[in-house]
N, C-alpha and C positions, 0 to 999 in steps of 0.2 A: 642350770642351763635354761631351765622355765622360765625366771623372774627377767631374767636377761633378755629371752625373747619378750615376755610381756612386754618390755623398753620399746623395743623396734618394734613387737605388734601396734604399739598405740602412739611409734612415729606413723605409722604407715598410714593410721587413722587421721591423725593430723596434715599427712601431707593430701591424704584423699579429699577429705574435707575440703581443705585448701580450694584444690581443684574444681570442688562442685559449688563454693562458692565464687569462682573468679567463672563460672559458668554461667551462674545467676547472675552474677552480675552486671556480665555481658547481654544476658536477655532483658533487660530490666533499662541499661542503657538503650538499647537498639530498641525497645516497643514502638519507635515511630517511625522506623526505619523502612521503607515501602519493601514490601515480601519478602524480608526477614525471617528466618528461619530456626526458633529456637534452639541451644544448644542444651542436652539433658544430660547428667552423670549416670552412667554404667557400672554399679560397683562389680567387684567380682573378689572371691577370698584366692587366698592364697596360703597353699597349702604345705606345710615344712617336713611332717612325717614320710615314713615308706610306706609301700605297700606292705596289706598283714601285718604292720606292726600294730603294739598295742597302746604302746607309748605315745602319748602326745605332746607335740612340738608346734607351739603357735609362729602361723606364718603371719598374719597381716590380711591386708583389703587393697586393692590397687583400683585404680577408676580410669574410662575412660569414657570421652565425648561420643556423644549421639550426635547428630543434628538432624533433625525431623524434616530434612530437603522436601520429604516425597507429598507433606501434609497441609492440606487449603488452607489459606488464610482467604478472609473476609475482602471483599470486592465492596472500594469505596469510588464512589463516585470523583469525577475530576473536571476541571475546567480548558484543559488544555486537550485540544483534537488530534495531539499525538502522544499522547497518554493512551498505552492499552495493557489488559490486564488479561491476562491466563486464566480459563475454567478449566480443570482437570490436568493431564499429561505437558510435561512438555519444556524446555527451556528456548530464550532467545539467545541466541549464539553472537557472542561480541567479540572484539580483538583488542587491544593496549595502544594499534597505530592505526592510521588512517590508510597506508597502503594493505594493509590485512595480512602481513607477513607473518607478524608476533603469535603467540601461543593463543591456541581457538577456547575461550572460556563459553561459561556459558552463567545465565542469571535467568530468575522470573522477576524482576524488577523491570519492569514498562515504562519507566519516566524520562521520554526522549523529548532531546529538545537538537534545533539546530546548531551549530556554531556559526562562527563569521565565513567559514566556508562555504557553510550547506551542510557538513556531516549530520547525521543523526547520532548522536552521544549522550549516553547515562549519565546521571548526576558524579559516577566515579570519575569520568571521563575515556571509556570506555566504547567505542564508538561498532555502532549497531549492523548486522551483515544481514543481508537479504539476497535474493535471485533480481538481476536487472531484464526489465521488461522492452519487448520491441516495441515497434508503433503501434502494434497492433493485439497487446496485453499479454503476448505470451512470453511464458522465460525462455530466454536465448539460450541461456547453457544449465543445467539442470546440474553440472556437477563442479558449478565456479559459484562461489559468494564473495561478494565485495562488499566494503562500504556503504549504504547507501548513504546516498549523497539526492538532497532535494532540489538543488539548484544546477543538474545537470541540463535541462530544461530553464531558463528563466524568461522566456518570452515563445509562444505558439501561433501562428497562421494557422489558418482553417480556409486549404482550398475546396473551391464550390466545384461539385461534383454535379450536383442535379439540380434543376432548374426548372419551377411549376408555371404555369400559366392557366388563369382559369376567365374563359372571358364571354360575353355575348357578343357576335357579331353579326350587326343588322341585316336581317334578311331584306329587307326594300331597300338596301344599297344599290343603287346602277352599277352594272356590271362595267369593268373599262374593258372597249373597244377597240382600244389601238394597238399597235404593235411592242408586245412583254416578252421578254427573255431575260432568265433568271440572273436575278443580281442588279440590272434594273433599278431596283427601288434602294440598292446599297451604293449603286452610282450617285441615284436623288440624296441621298441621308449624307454622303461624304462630300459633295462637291455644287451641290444642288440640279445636277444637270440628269435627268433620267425618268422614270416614272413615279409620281406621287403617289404613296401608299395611301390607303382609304381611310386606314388606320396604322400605327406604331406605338409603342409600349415598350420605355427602356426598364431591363434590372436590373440592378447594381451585385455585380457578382466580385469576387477575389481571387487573385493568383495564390502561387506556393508563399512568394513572400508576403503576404498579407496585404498587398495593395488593388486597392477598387478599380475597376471598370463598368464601362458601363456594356449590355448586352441586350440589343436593339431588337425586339420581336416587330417585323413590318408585314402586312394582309393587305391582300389587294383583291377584289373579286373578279372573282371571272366570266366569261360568259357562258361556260357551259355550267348547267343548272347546281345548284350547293355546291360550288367548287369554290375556294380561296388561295391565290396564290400566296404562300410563305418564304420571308427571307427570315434568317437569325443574321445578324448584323453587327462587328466591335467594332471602335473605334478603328479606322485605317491608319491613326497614328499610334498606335500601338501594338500591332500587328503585323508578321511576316507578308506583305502583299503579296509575294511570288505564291503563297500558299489561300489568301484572302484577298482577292481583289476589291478594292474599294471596301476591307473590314468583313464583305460577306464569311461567315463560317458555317452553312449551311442554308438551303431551299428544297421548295419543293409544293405538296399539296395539301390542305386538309378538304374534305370531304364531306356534308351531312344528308343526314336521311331527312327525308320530306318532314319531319315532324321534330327536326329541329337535333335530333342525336348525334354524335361523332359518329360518324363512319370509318373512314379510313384517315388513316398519317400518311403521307410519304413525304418523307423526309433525305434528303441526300446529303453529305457531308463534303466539303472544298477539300479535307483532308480523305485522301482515298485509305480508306481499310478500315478504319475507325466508325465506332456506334456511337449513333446520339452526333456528337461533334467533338471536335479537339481543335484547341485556338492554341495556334502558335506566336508567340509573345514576340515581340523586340528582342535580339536579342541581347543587347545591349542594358535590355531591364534585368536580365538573371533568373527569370521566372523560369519553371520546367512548363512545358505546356501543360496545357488544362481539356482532360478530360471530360466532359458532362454530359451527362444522360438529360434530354429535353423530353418531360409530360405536358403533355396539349389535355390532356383526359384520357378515361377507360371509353377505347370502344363501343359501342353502341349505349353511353351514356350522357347525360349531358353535366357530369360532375369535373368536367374543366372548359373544352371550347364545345361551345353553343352557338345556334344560327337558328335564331328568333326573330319576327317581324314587333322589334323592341329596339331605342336607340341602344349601339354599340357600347356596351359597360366592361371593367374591369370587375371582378371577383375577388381575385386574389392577384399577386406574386408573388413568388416566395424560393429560397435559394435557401443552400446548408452553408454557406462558407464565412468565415468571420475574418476580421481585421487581427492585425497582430493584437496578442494580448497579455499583460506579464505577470507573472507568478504573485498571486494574491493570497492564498490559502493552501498548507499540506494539512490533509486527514489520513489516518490507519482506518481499515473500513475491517468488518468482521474476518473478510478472509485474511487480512492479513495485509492488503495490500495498501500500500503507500501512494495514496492520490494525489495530485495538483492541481488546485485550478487557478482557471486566469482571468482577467478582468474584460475578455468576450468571451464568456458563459463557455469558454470549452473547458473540458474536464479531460487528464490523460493517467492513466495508470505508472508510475515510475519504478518500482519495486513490488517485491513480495515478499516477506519478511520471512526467515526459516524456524522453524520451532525444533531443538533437536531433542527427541526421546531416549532415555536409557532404560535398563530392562531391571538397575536396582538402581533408584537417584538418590539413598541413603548413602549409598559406595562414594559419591563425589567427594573431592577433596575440596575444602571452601578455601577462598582467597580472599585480601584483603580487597575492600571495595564491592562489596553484596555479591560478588563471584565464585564461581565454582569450575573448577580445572577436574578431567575425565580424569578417570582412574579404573584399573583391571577391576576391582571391586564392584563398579557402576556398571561395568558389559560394554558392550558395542553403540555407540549412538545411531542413531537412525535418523536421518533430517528427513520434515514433512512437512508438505502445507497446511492451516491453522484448519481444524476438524479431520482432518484427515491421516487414514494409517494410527491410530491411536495416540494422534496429535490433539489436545483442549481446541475450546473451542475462544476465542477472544472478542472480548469487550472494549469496544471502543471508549474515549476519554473516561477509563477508569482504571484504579491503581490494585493489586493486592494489597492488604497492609500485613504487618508483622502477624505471626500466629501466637505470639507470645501473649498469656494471660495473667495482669499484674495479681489476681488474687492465689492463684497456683504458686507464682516466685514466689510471694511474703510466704508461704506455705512451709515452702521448700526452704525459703531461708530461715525460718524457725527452725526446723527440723536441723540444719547443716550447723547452725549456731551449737545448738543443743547437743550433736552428736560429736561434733568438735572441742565443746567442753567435759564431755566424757571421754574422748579418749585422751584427755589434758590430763585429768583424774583418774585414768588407766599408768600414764605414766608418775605422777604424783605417789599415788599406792605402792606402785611397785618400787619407787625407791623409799619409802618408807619401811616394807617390806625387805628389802635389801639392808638398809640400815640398820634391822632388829637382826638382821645375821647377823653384819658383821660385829656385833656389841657379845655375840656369845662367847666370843675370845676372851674376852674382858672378864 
């Protein structure tokens, strides 16, 4: 019964082999494969006898795959600004379809590229989940991931919100004498019929949909001492007049002290309830009206409007809001998150990409395409944002590479050669061995 089991002991060595050479071999093909994750053989004997007995009955060796999921590979640099790479914990969570129905896998392979839709998708095809951001960068729904997708956004407006002015206005101006009531000088600017301001100063500001206007700051002085009268002033052809007569969107006063400092603002808005102003558009243009906070200067400063015995200068003006602008560049930035910018310098957050941690990430089940499917073995995943909750921390335009080491495999595959041709030679013997029995009959 021995010789017999020797047979099978030194198939079992054979097929083990087998095994851990179609292992290496797999490691050896994949070494350039981005964050590849070696496969190692696990021998284990196997054992034929009983318990307390004294007799020995060879079983064999059985083998099974490791794959070292849970172990750093080496961070190489990359040229593409949505290439990002995993330090420490953590997988990116993918799905097989663009609507994110299919089974939730996950990979540490970062090598995303757009398609002709916009998806963000792995070289398997594999297309990438993250948290979608509001306007205003934060995650909408904390417990939905979709697609990201870059081109959900492909064109941005930037309406102007605040609006600076920073100016001297001549103290040995002559005061106007005649008869002023406000708006006045918005009559003069729309129609030419009204009072001529001393000075005026347009800024070019923007609506919701990206289109320019111009926003008419007109001064007129007064007669009571440092006193200037102020209109803010848009174009009357583009503007609701039942709410803007003749374009006015605010007047009022500014104020200085003897020595030239801003004193006081008063400012009043055409639109009642509203701070700063709000210009109600055409509306036949589509625009949402436009909020704006107006800075003249800090109080008692002269770091915007001034009243100097100096000719009237401009300093500055300056507004936040931009022209439409379209989608020029996506980056991954360290947290994680998926940027866009556009070709007027706005920049908007679109995504946040999820990292999901498991509590063993050896237990995964690997799939075909650098993937890995949960399993009871791996625990419970945990999704988090990049650094955080015991989530790695991510490297922008760079890749893991394989953790495989080509001089360890030739190692291993000498060893797997060699232990292969002995247990050849296990089975060889023992039918030689068998041979010399059966010749005793003889």
């Amino acid at each position: 019964m021995s010789l017999f089991g020797s047979l099978f002991t030194g198939v079992t060595g054979l097929a083990a082999q087998s095994r851990s050479m179609g292992m290496i071999s797999d490691n050896v093909a994949n070494v350039s494969t981005t964050a590849y994750k070696l496969a190692q053989a696990q021998f284990s004997s196997m054992v034929a006898r009983e318990a307390g007995s004294r007799a020995y009955r060879p079983g064999g060796v059985t083998v099974q795959p490791f794959s070292t999921i849970g172990s750093q590979g080496p961070i190489m640099t990359s040229n593409s600004p949505t290439d990002v790479a995993i330090v420490g914990q953590g997988f990116f969570v993918v799905r097989p379809d663009a609507a994110a129905t299919g089974e939730q896998l996950y990979t540490r392979a970062g090598e995303f590229s757009a398609d002709a839709q916009g998806n963000l998708r792995t070289p398997s095809g594999f297309f990438v989940q993250g948290w979608r951001l509001g306007l205003n960068g934060e995650v909408l729904d904390v417990n939905q991931l979709e697609t990201v997708n870059v081109r959900i956004v492909n064109g941005v407006a930037l309406a102007t919100t605040r609006v600076e002015l920073g100016a001297n206005l001549d103290a040995d101006t002559a005061p106007f004498t005649g008869t002023y009531n406000a708006g006045d000088m918005a009559s003069f600017l729309a129609t030419g019929t009204g009072v001529t301001p001393h000075f005026s100063r347009p800024i070019q500001i923007y609506d919701s949909l990206g289109r320019a206007h111009n926003l008419t700051f007109a001064f007129l002085k007064d007669p009571a001492a440092n006193v200037w009268n102020v209109e803010v002033v848009a174009d009357d052809g583009e503007v609701e007049l039942a709410s803007h007569p003749n374009g006015l969107v605010a007047s009022g006063t500014v104020t200085f002290a003897g020595d030239g400092r801003l004193q006081a603002v008063n400012l009043t808005p055409t639109v009642a309830g509203t701070l700063g102003a709000q210009i109600n558009w055409l509306a036949l243009g589509g625009a949402d009206p436009s909020d704006i906070e107006i800075d003249l200067g800090e109080i008692g400063t002269t770091n915007g409007l001034a009243q100097f015995a100096s000719p009237t200068t401009v300093a500055f003006a300056s507004q936040n809001g931009a022209e439409v602008g379209t989608l020029t560049a996506v980056t991954i930035d360290q947290a994680g998150y998926v940027n866009a910018s556009f070709s007027n310098g706005e920049q908007r957050r679109l995504y946040r990409l999820a990292l999901a941690t498991f509590p063993n990430p050896a237990g995964l089940d690997p799939r075909a395409g650098n993937v890995y499917a949960a399993s009871q073995e791996a625990g419970q995943f945990v999704l988090q944002g990049a650094g955080e909750g015991g989530a790695g921390r991510l490297t922008p335009s760079a890749l893991e590479s394989s953790n495989v080491d080509l001089a360890d495999e030739f190692t291993k595959m000498i060893v797997t050669q060699r232990a292969y041709s002995a247990n050849a030679r296990v089975i060889s013997t023992t039918d030689e061995m068998l041979d010399e029995l059966i010749r005793l009959r003889r």
